[in-house]
mmCIF file of the N, C-alpha and C atoms, coordinates in Angstrom:
data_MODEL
# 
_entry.id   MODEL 
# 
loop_
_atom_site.group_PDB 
_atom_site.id 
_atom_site.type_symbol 
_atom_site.label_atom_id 
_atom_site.label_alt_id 
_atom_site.label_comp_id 
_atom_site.label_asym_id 
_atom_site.label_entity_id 
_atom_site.label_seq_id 
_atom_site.pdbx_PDB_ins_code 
_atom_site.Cartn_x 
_atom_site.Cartn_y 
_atom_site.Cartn_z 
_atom_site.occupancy 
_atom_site.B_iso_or_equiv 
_atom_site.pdbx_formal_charge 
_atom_site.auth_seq_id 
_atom_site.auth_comp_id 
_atom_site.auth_asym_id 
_atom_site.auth_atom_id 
_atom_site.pdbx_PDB_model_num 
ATOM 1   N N  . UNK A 1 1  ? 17.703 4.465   7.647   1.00 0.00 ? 1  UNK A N  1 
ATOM 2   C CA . UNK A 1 1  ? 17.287 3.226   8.246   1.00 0.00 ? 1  UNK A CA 1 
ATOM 3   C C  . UNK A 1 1  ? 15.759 3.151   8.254   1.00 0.00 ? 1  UNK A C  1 
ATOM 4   N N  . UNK A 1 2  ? 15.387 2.315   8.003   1.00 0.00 ? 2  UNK A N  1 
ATOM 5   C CA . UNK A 1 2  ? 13.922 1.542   7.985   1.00 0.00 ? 2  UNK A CA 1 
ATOM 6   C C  . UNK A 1 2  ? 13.279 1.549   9.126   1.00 0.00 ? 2  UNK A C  1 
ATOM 7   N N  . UNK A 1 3  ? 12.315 1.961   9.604   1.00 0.00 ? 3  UNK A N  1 
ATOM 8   C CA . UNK A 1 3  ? 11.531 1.805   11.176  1.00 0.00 ? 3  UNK A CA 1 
ATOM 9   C C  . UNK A 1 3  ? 10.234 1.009   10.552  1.00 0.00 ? 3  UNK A C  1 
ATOM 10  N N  . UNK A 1 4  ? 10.066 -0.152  11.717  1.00 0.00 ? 4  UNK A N  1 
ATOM 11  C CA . UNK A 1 4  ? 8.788  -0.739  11.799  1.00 0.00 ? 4  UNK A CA 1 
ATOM 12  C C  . UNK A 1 4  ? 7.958  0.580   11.492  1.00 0.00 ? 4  UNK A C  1 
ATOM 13  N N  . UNK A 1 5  ? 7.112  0.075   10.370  1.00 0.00 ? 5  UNK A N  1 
ATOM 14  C CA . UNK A 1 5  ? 6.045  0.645   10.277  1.00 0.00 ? 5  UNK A CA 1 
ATOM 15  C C  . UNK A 1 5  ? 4.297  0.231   11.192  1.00 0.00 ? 5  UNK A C  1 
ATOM 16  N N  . UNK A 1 6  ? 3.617  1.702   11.384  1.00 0.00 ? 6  UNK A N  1 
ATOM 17  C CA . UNK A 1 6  ? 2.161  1.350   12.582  1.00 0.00 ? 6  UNK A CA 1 
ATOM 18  C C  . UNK A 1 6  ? 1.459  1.848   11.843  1.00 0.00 ? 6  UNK A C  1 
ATOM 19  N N  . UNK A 1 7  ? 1.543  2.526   10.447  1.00 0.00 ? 7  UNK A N  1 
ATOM 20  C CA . UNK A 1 7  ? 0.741  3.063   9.667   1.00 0.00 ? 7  UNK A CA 1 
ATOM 21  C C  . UNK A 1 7  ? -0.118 2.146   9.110   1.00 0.00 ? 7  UNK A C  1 
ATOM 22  N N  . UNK A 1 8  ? -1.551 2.158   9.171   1.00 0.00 ? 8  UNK A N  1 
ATOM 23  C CA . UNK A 1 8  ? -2.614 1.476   8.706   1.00 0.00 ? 8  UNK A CA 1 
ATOM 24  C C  . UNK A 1 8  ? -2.958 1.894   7.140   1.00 0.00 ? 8  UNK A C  1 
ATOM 25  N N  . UNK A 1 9  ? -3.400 0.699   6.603   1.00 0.00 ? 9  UNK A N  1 
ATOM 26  C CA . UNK A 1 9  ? -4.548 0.998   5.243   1.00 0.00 ? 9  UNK A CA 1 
ATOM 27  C C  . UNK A 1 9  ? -5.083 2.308   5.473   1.00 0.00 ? 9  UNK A C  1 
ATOM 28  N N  . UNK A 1 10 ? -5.865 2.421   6.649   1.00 0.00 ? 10 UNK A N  1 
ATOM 29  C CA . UNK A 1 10 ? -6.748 3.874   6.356   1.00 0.00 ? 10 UNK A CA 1 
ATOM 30  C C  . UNK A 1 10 ? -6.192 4.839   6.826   1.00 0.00 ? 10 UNK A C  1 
ATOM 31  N N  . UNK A 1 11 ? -5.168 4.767   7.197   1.00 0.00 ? 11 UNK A N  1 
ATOM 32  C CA . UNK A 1 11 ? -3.950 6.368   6.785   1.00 0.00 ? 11 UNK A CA 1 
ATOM 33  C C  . UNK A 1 11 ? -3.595 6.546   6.225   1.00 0.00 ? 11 UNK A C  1 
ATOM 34  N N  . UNK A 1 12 ? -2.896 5.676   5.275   1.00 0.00 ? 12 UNK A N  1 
ATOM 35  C CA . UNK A 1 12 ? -3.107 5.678   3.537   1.00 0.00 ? 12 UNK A CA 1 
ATOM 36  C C  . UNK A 1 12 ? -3.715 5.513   2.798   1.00 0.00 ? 12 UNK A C  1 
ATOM 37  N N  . UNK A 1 13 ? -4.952 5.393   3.202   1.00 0.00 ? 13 UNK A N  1 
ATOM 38  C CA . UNK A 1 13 ? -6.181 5.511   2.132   1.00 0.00 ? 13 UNK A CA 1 
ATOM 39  C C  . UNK A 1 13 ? -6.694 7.021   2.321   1.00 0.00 ? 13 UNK A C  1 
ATOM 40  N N  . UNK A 1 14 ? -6.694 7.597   3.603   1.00 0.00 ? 14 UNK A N  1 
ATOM 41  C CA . UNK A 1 14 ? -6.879 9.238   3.639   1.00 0.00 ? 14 UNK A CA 1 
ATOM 42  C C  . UNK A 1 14 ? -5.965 9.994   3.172   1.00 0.00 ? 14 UNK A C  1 
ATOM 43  N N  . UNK A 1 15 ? -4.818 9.237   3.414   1.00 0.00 ? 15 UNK A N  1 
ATOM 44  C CA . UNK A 1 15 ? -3.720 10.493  2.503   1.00 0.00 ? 15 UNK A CA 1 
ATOM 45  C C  . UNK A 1 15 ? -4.035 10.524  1.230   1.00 0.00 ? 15 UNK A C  1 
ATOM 46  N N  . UNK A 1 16 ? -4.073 9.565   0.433   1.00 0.00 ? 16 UNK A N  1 
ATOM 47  C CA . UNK A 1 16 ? -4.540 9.461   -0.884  1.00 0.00 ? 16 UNK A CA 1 
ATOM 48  C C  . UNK A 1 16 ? -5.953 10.115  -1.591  1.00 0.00 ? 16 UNK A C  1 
ATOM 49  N N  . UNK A 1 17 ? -7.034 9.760   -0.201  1.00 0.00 ? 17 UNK A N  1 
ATOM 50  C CA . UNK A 1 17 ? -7.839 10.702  -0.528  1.00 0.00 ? 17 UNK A CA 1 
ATOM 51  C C  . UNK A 1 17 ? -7.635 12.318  -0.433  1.00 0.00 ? 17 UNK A C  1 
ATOM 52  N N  . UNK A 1 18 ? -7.437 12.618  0.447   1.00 0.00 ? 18 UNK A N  1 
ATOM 53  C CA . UNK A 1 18 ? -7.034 14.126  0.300   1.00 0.00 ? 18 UNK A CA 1 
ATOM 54  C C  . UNK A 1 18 ? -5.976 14.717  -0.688  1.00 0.00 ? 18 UNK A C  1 
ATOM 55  N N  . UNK A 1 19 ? -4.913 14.224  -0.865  1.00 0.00 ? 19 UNK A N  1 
ATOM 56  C CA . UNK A 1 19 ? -4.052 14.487  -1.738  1.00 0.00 ? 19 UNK A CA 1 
ATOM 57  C C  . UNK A 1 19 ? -4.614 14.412  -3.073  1.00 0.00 ? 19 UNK A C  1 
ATOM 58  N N  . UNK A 1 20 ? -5.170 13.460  -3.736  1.00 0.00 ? 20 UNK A N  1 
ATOM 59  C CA . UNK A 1 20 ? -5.428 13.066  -5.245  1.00 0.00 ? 20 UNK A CA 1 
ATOM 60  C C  . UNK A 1 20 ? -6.765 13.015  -5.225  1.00 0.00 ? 20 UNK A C  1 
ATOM 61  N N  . UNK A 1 21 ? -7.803 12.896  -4.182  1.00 0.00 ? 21 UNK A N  1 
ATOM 62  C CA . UNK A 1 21 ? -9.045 12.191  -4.377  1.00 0.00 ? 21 UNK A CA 1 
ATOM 63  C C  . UNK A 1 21 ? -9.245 10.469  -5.436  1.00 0.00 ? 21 UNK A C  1 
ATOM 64  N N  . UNK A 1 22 ? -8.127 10.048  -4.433  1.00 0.00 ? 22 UNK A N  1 
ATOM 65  C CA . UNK A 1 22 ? -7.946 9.033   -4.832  1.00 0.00 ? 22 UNK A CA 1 
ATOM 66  C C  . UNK A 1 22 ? -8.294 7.448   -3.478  1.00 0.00 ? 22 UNK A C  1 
ATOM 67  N N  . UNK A 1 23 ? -9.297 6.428   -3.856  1.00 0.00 ? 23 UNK A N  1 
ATOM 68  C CA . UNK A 1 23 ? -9.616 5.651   -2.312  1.00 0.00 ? 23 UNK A CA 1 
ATOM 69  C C  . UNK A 1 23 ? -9.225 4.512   -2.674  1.00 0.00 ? 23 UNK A C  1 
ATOM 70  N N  . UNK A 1 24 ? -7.761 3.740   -2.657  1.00 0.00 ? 24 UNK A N  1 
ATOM 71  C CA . UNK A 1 24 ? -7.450 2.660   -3.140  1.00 0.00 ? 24 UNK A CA 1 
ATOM 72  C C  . UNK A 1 24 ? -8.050 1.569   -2.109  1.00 0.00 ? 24 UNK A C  1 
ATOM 73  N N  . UNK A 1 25 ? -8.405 -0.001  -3.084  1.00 0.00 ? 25 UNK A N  1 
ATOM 74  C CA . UNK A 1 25 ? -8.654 -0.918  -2.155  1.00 0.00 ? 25 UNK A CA 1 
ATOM 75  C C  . UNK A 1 25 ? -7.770 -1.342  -1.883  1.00 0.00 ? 25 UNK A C  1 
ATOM 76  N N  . UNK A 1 26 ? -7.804 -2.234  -0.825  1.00 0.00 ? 26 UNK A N  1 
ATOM 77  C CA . UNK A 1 26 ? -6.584 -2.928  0.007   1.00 0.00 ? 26 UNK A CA 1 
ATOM 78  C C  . UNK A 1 26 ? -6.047 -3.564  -0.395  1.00 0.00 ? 26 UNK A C  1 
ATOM 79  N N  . UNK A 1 27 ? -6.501 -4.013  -1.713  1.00 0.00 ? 27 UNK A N  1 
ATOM 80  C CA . UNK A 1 27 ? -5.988 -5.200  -2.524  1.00 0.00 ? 27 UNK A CA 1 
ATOM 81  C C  . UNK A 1 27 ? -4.440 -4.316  -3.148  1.00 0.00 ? 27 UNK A C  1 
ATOM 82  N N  . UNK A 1 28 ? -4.835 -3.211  -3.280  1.00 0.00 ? 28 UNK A N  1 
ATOM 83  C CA . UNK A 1 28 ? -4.423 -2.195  -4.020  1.00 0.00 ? 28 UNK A CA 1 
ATOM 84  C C  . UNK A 1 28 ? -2.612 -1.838  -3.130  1.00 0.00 ? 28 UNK A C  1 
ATOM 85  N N  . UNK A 1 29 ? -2.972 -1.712  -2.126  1.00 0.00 ? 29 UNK A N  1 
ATOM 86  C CA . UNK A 1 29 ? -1.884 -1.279  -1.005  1.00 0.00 ? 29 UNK A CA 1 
ATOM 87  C C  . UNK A 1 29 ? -1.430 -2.623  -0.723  1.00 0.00 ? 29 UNK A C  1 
ATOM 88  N N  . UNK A 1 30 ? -2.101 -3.584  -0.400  1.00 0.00 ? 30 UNK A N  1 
ATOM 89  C CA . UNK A 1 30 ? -0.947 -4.778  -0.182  1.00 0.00 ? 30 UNK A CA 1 
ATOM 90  C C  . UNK A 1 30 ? -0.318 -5.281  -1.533  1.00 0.00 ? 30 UNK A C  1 
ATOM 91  N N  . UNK A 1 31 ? -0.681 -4.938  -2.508  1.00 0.00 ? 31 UNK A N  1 
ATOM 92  C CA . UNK A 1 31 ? -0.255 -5.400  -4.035  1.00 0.00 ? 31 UNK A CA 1 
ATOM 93  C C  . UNK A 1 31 ? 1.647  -4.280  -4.343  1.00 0.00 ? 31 UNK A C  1 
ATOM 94  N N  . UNK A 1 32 ? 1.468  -2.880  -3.987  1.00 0.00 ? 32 UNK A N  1 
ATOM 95  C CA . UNK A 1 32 ? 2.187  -1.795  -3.809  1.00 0.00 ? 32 UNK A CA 1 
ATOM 96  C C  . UNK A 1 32 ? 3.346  -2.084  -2.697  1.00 0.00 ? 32 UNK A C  1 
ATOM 97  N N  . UNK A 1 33 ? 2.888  -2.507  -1.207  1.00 0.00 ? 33 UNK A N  1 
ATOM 98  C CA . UNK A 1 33 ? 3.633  -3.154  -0.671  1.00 0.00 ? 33 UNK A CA 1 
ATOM 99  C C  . UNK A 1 33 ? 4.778  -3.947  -1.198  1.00 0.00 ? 33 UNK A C  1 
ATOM 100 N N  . UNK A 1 34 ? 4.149  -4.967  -1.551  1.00 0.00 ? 34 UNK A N  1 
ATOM 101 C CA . UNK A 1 34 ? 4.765  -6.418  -2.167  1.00 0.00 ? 34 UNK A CA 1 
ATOM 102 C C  . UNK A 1 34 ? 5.679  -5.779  -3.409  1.00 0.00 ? 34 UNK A C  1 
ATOM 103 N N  . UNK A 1 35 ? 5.415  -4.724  -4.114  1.00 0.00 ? 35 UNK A N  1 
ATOM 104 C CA . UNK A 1 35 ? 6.399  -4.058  -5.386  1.00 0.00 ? 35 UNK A CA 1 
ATOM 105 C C  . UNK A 1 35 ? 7.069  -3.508  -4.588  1.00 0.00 ? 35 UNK A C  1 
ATOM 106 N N  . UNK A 1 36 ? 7.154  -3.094  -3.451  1.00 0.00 ? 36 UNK A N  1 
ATOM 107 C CA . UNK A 1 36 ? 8.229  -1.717  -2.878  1.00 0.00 ? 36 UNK A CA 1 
ATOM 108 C C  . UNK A 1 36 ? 9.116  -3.133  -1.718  1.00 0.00 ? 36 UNK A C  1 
ATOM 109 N N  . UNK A 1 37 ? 8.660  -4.004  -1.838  1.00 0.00 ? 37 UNK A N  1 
ATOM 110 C CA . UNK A 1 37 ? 9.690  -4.648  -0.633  1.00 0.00 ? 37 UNK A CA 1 
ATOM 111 C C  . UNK A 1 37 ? 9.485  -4.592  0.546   1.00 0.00 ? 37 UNK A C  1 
ATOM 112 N N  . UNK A 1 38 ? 8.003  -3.793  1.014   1.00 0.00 ? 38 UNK A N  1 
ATOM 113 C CA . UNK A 1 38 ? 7.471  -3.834  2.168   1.00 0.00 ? 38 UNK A CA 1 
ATOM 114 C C  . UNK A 1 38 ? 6.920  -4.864  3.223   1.00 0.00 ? 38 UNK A C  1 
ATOM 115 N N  . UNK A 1 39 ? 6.864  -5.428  4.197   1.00 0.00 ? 39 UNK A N  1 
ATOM 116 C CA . UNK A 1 39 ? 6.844  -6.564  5.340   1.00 0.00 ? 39 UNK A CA 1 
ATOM 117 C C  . UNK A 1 39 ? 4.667  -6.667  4.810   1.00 0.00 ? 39 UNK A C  1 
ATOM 118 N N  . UNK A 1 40 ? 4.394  -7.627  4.471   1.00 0.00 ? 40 UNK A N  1 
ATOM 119 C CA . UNK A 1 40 ? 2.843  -7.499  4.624   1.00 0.00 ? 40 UNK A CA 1 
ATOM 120 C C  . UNK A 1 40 ? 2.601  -8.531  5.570   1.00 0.00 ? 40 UNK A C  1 
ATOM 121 N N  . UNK A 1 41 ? 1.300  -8.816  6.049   1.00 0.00 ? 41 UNK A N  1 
ATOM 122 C CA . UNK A 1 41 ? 0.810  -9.267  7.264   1.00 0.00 ? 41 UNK A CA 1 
ATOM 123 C C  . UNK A 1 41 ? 0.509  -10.710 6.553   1.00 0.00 ? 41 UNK A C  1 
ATOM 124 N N  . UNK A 1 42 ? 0.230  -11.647 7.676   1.00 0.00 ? 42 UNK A N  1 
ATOM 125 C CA . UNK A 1 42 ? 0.080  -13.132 6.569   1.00 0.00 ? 42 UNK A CA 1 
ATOM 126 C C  . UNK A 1 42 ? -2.143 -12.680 6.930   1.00 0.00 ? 42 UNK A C  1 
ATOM 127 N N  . UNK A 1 43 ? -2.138 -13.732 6.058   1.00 0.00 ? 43 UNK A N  1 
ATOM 128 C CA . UNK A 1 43 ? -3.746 -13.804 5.754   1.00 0.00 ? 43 UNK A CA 1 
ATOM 129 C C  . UNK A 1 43 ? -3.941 -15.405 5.259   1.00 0.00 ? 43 UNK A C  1 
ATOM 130 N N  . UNK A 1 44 ? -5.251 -15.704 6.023   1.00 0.00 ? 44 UNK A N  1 
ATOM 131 C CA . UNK A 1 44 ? -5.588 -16.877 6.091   1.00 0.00 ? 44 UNK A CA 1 
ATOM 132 C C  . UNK A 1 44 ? -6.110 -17.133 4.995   1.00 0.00 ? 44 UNK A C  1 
ATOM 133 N N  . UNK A 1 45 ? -6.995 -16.327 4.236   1.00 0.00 ? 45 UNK A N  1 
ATOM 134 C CA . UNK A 1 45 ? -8.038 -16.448 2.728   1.00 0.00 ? 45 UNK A CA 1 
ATOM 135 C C  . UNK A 1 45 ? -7.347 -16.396 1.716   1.00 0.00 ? 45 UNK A C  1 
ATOM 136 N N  . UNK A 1 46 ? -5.982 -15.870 1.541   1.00 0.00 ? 46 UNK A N  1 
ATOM 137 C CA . UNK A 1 46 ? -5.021 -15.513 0.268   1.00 0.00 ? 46 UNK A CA 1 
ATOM 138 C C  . UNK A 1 46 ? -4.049 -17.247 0.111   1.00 0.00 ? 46 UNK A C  1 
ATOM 139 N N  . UNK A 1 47 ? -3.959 -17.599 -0.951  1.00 0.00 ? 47 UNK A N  1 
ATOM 140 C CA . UNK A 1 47 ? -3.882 -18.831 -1.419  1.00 0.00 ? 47 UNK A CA 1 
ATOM 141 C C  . UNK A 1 47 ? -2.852 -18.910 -2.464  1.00 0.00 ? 47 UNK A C  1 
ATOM 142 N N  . UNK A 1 48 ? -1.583 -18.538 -2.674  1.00 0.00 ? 48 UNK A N  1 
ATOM 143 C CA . UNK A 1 48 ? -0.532 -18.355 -3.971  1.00 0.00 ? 48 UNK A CA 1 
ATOM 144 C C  . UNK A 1 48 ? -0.699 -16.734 -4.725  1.00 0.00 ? 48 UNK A C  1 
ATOM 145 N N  . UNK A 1 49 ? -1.157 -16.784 -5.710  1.00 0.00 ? 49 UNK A N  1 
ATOM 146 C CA . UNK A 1 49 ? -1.195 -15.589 -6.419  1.00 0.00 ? 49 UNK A CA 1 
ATOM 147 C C  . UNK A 1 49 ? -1.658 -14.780 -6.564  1.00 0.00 ? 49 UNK A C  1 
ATOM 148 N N  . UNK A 1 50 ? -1.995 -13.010 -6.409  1.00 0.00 ? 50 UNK A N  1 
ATOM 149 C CA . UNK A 1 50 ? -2.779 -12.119 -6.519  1.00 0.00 ? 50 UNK A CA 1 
ATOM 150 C C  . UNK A 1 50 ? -4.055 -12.143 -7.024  1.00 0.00 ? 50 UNK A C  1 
ATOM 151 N N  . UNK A 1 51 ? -5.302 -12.036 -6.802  1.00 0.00 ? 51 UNK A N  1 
ATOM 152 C CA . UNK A 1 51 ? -6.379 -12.104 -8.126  1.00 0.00 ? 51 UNK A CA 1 
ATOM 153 C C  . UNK A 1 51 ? -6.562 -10.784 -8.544  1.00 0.00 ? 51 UNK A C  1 
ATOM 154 N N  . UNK A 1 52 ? -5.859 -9.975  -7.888  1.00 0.00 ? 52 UNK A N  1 
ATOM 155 C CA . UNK A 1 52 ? -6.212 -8.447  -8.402  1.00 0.00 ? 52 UNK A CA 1 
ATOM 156 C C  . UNK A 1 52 ? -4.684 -8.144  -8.259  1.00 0.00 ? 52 UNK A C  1 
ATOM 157 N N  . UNK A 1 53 ? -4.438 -6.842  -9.019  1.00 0.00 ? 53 UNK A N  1 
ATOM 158 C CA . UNK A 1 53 ? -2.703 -6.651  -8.842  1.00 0.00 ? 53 UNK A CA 1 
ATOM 159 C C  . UNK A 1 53 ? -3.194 -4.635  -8.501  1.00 0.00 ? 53 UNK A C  1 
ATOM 160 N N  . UNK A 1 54 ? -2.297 -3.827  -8.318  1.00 0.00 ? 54 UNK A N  1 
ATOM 161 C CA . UNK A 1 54 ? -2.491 -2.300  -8.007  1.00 0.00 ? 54 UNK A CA 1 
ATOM 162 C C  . UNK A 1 54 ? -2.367 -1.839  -9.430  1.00 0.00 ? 54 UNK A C  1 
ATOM 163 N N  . UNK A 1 55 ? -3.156 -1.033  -9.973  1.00 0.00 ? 55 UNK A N  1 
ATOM 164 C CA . UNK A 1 55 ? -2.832 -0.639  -11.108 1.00 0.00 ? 55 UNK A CA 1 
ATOM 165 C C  . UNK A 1 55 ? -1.827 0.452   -11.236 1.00 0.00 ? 55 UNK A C  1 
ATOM 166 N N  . UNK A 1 56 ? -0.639 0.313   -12.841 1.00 0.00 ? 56 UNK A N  1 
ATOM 167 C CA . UNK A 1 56 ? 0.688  1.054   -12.856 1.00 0.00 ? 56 UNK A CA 1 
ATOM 168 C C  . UNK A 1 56 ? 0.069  2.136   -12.218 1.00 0.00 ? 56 UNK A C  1 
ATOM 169 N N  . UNK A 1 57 ? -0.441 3.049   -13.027 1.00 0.00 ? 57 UNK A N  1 
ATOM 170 C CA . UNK A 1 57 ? -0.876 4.453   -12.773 1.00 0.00 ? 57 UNK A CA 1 
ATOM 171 C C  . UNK A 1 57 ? -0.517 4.944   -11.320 1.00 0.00 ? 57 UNK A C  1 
ATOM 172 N N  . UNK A 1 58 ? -0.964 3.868   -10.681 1.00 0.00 ? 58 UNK A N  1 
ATOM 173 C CA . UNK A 1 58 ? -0.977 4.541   -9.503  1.00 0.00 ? 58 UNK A CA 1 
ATOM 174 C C  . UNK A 1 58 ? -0.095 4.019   -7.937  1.00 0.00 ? 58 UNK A C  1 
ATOM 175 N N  . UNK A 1 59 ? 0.783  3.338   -8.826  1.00 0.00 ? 59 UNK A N  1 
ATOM 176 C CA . UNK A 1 59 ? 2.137  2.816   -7.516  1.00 0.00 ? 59 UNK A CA 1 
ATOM 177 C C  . UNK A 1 59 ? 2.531  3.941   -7.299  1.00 0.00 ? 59 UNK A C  1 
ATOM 178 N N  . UNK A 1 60 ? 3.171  5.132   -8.675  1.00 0.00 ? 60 UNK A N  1 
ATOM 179 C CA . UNK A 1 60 ? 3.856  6.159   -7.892  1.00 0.00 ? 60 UNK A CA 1 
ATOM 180 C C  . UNK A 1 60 ? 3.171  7.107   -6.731  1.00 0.00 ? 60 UNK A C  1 
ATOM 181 N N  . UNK A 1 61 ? 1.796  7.162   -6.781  1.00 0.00 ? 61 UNK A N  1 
ATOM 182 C CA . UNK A 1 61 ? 1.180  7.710   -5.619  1.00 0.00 ? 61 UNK A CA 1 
ATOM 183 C C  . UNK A 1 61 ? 1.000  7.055   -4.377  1.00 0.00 ? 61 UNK A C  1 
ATOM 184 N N  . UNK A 1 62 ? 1.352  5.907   -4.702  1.00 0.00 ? 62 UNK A N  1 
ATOM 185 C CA . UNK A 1 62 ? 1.296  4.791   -3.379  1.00 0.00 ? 62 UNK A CA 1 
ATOM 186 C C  . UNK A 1 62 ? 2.585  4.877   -3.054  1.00 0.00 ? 62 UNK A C  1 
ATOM 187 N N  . UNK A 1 63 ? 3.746  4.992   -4.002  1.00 0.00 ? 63 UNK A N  1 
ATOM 188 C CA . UNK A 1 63 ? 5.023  5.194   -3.043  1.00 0.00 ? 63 UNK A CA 1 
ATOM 189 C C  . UNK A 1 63 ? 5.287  6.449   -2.024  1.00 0.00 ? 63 UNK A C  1 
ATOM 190 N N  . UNK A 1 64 ? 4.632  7.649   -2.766  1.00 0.00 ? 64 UNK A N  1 
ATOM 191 C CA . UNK A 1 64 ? 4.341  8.777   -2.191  1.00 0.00 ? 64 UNK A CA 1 
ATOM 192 C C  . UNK A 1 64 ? 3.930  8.732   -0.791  1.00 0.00 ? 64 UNK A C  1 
ATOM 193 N N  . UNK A 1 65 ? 2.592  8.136   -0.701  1.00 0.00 ? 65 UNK A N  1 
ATOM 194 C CA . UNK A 1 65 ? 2.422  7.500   0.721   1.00 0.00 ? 65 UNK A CA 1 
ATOM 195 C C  . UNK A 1 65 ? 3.334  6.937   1.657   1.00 0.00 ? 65 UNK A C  1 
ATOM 196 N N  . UNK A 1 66 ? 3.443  5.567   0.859   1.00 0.00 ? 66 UNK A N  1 
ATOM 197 C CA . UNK A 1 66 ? 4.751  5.212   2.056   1.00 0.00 ? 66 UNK A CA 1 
ATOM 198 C C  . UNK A 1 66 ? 5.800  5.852   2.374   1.00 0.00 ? 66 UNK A C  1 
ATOM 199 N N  . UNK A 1 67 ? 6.422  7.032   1.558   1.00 0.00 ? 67 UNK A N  1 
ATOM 200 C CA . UNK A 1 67 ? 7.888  7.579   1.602   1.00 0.00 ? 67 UNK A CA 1 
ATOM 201 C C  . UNK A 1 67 ? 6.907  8.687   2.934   1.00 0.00 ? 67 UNK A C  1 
ATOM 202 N N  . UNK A 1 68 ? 5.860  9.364   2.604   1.00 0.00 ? 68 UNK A N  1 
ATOM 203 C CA . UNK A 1 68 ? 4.634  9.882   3.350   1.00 0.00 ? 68 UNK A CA 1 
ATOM 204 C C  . UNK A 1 68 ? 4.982  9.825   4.878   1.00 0.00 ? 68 UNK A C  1 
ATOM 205 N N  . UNK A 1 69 ? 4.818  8.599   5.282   1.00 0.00 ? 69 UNK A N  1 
ATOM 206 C CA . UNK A 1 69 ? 4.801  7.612   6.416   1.00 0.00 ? 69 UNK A CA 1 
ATOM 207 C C  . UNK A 1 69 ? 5.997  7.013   7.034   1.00 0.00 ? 69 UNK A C  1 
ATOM 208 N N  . UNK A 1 70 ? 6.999  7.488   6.233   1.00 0.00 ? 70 UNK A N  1 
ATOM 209 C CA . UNK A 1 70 ? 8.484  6.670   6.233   1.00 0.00 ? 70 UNK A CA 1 
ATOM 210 C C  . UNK A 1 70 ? 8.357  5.097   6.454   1.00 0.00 ? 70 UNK A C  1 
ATOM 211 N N  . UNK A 1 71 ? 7.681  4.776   5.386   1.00 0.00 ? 71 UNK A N  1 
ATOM 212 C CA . UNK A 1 71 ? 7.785  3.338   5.326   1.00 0.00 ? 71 UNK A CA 1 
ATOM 213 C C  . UNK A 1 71 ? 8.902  3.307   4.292   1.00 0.00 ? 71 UNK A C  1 
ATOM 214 N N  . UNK A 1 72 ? 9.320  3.397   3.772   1.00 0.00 ? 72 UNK A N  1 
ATOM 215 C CA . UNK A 1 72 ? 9.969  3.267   2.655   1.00 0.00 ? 72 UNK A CA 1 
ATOM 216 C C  . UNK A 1 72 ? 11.167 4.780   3.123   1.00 0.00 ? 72 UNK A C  1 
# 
């Protein structure tokens, strides 16, 4: 079962750093979100379609995270 997730961007941006030395932008994690089926927050400045997307390479380390966090 799925639990509300409280895990922030920058708990997954430190896991990532320490693990891979890797510092994704946010664009990056809400883009990863949105591929895994994850709840994202609404935002007033975002307008229809991505202008940046997460690059392949590196969803599977972003799922890592969330499975990480038991978001996923």
């Amino acid at each position: 079962m799925k639990r509300k997730s409280t895990t922030s961007y920058e708990d997954i941006k430190n896991f990532l750093k320490e693990k891979y030395n890797y510092n994704p932008k946010n664009y990056a994690i809400a883009h990863a979100k949105e591929v895994f089926g994850l709840p994202l927050n609404t935002t007033s400045n975002r307008h229809g379609k991505r202008k940046w997307e997460c690059p392949k390479r590196r969803l599977p380390q972003l799922e890592e995270a969330f499975k990480h966090f038991k978001m996923i």
